[in-house]
C-alpha positions in Angstrom: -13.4 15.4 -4.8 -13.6 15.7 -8.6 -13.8 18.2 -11.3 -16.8 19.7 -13.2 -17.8 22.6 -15.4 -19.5 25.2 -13.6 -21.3 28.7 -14.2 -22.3 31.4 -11.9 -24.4 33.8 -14.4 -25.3 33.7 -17.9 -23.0 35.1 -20.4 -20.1 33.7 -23.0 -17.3 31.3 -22.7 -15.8 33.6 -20.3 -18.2 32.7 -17.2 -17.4 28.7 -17.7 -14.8 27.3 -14.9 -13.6 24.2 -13.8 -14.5 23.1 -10.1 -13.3 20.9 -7.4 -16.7 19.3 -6.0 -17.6 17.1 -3.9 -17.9 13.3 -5.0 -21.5 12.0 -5.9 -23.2 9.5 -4.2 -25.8 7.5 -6.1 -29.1 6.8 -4.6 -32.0 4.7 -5.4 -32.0 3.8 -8.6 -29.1 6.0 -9.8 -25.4 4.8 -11.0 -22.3 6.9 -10.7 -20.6 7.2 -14.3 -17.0 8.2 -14.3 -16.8 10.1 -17.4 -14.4 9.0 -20.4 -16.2 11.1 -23.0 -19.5 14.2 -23.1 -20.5 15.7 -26.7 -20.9 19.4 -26.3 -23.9 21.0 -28.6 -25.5 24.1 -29.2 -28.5 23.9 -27.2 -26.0 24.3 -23.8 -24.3 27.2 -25.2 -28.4 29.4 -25.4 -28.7 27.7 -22.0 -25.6 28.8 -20.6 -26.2 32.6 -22.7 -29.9 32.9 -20.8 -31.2 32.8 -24.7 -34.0 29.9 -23.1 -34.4 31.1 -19.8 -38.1 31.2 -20.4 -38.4 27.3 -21.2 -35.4 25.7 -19.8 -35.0 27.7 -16.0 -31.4 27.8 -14.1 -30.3 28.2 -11.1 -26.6 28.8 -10.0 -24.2 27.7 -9.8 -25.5 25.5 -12.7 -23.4 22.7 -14.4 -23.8 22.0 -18.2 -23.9 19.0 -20.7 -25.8 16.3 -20.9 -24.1 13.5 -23.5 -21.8 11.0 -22.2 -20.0 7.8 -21.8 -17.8 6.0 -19.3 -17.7 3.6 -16.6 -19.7 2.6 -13.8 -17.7 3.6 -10.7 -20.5 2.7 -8.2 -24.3 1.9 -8.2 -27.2 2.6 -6.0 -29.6 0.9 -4.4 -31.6 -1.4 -6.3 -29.7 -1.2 -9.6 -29.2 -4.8 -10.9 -28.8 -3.7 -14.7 -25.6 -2.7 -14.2 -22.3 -3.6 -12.2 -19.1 -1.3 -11.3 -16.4 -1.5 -14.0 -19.5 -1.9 -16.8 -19.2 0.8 -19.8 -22.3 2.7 -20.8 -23.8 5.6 -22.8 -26.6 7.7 -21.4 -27.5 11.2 -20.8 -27.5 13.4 -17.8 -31.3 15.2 -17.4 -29.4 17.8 -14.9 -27.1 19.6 -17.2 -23.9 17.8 -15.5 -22.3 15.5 -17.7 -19.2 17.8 -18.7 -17.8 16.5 -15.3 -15.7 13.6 -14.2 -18.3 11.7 -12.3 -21.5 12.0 -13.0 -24.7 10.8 -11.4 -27.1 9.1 -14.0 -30.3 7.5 -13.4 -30.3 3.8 -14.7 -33.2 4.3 -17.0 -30.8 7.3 -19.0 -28.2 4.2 -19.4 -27.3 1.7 -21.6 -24.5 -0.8 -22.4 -21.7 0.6 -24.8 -20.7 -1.9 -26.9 -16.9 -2.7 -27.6 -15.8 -1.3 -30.6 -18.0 2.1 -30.6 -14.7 4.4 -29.5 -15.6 6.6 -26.6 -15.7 9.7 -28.2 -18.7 8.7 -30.6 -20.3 6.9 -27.8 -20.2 10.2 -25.6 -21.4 12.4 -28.4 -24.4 10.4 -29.4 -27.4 11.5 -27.1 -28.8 15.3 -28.4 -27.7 14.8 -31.9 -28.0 11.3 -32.3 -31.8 10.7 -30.6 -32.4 14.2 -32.2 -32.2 13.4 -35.4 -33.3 9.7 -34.9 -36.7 11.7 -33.9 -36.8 14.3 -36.7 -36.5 12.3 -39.3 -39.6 10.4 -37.6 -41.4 13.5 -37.3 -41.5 14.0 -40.8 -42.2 10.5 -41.7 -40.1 10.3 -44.7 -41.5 7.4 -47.1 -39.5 5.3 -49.3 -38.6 7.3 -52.7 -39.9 10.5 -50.9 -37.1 13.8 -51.2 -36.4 15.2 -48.1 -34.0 18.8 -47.4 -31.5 19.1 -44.9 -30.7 22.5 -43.6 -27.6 22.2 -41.7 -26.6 18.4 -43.2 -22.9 18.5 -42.3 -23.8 19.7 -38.1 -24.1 17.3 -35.6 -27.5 16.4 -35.8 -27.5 16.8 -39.7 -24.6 14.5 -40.2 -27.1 11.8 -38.6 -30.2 12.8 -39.9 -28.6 12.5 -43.5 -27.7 8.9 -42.7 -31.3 7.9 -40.9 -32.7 9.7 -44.1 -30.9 7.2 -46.3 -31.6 4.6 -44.2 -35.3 5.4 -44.7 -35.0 5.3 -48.5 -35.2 8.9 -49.1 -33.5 11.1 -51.5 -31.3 13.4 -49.4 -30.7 16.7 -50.2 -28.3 18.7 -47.5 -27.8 21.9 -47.5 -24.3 22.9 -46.3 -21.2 24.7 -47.1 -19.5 23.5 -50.2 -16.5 22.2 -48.2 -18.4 19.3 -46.9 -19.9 18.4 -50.6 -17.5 15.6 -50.3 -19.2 13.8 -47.2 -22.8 14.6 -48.2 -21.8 12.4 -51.8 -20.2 9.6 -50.2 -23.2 9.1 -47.6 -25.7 9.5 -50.5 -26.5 13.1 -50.0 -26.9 15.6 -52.7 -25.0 18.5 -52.1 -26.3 21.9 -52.1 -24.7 25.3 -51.1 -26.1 27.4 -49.1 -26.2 31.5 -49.7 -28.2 33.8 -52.7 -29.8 32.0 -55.1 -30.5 28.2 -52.7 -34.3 28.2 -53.7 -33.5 27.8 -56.9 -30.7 25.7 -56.5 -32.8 23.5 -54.3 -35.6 23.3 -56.9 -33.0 22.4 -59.6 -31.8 19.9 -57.7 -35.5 18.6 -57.3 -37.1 18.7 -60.3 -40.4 16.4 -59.0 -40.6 19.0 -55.5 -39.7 18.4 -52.0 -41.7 16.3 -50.3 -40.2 17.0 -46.4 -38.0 19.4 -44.8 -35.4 19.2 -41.4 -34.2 22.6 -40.3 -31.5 22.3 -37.7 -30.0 25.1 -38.6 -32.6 28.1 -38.1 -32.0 31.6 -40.0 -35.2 31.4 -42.7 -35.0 28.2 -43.3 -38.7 27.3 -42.3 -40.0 30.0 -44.5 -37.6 28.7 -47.2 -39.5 25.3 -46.8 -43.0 26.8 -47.0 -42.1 28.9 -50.3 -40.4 25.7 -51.9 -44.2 23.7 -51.1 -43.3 21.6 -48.7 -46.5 21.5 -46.0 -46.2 22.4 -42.8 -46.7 19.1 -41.4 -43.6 17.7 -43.1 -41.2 20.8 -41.8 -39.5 19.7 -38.5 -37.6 22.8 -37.1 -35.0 21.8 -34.2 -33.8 25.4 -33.6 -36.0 28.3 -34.6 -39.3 28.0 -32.4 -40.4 31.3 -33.2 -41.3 30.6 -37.0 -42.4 27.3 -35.5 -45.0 29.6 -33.5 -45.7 31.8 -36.5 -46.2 29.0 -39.7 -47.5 26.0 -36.9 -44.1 23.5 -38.3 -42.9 20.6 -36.3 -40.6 21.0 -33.4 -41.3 17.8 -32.0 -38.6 15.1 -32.1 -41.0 12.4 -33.3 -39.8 9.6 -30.5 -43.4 7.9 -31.3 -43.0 7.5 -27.2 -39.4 5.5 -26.9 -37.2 6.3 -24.2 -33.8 8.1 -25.1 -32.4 5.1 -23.9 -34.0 2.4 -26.1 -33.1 5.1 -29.3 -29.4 5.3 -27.9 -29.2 1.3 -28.0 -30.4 1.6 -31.6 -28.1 3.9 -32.6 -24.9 2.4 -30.9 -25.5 -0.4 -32.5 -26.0 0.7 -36.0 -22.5 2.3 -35.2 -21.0 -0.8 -34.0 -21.8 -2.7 -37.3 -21.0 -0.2 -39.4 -24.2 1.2 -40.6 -23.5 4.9 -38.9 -20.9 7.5 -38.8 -20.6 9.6 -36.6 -17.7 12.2 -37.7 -16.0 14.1 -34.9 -14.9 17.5 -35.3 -12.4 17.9 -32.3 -11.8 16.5 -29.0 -10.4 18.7 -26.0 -9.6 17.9 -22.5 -11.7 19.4 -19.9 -9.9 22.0 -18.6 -10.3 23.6 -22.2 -14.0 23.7 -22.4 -14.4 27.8 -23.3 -11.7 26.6 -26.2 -14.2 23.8 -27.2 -17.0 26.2 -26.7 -15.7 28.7 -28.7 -14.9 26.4 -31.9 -19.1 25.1 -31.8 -20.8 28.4 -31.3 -18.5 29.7 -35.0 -21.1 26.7 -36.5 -18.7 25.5 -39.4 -17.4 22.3 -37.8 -18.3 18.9 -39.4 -19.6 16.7 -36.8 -19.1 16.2 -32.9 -17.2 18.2 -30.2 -16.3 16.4 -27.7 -14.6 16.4 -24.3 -12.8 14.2 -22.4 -12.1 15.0 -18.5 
């Protein structure tokens, strides 16, 4: 037996628990991962709420999560990539990774190397190969200004970084607490609240050339009024002004497996060239505390649990 997150019905913290269930076996072409680390993110908490029933189905009792990192505690048939005792990131595609074991397919795997610490490694997948693929999306040149809505978040805090990488001028848009972070990673900071169109414009004098929203609340219609055209807005959260104005929800992948985009990002991490900040670890058996923290939306960085 082992011990996973489980929900019966849709609803708040409140309906998550903590199971006994029975151990997985891997099959063809599937490894058993026992868990040392699972990023929590926003996109589980409107799955486990029902808010996108309509794209994302569940059926009960569902589990939840799909970053991680850990060990290989057994392999199935015809897995050669890997051997027990080996350490990988990957990513569950059957909402169960906030478990202790977890069954991954080997394709959803890679090796983690040494000195990225568990808790990045296990936060990496939906933020990291989220933001790898908006900034894609938008196909940010050289000397080009792009605006970050939500730039100190989980996926922000990387798509500031793959911005700069990409030889953009970052602007990210965050509360003023987190000015600090944005400056030392090359961001300018601006404030959100009355009066951010015109703080944005001042800090942009020559226009805004591109525009990542992964925080939602206007901030697509913000982009259009600033002149930035709709092919160079990438929304991650609000679909419904993504349906109205025609913007970007795509993640930009330009057809790479999560896999081959989690490699790349681990090991920009394990030479130094990426931060990933975390927030707040919490064991397990506090997930609705965990929970709870994310869905208030002012933490810097990664959630993460460890079972």
């Amino acid at each position: 037996m082992s011990k996973a997150v489980r929900y019966n019905e849709f609803g708040g913290v409140e309906v998550l628990r903590i199971e006994e269930v029975d151990r997985p076996a891997p099959g063809a072409g599937q490894v058993l991962v026992r868990v040392k680390a699972a990023g929590i993110n926003p996109g589980e908490a409107a799955l486990r709420r029902g808010a996108m029933m309509d794209i994302f189905p569940s059926t009960f009792p569902s589990g939840q999560g799909s970053d991680l990192a850990g060990v290989v505690a057994e392999v199935g048939a015809g897995v050669e990539r890997f051997s027990v005792g080996d350490k990988v990131i990957g990513f569950s595609e059957q909402r169960s990774s906030h478990a202790e074991l977890v069954l991954v397919d080997v394709d959803n795997l890679t090796p983690k190397p040494e000195n990225v610490p568990w808790e990045v490694a296990g936060s990496l997948y939906i933020a990291g190969v989220t933001a790898w693929g908006a900034v894609h999306s938008v196909q940010l040149e050289k000397g080009e200004t792009v605006v970050i809505a939500g730039a100190a978040g989980g996926v922000g805090s990387f798509a500031v970084q793959l911005a700069r990488r990409a030889g953009a001028t970052v602007i990210g848009l965050a509360s003023a607490h987190n000015d600090q972070w944005l400056r030392s990673h090359g961001a300018i900071p601006v404030a959100y609240g009355d009066g951010v169109a015109d703080r944005l414009a001042a800090a942009a004098p020559d226009g805004i050339d591109a525009f990542i929203d992964a925080h939602g609340d206007g901030y697509v219609e913000l982009a259009l009024a600033l002149g930035v055209s709709t092919e160079r807005i990438d929304t991650l959260i609000d679909f419904a002004a993504a349906a109205k104005h025609g913007v970007k929800t795509e993640p930009g992948a330009d057809g790479r497996r999560g896999a081959e985009v989690l490699a790349e990002l681990a090991a920009l991490i394990a030479d130094g060239h990426l931060e990933v900040p975390i927030a707040n670890v919490y064991p397990l058996s506090q997930v609705r505390e965990a929970y709870t923290e994310l869905e208030r939306r002012r933490t810097h960085g990664k959630i993460v649990l460890k079972p």
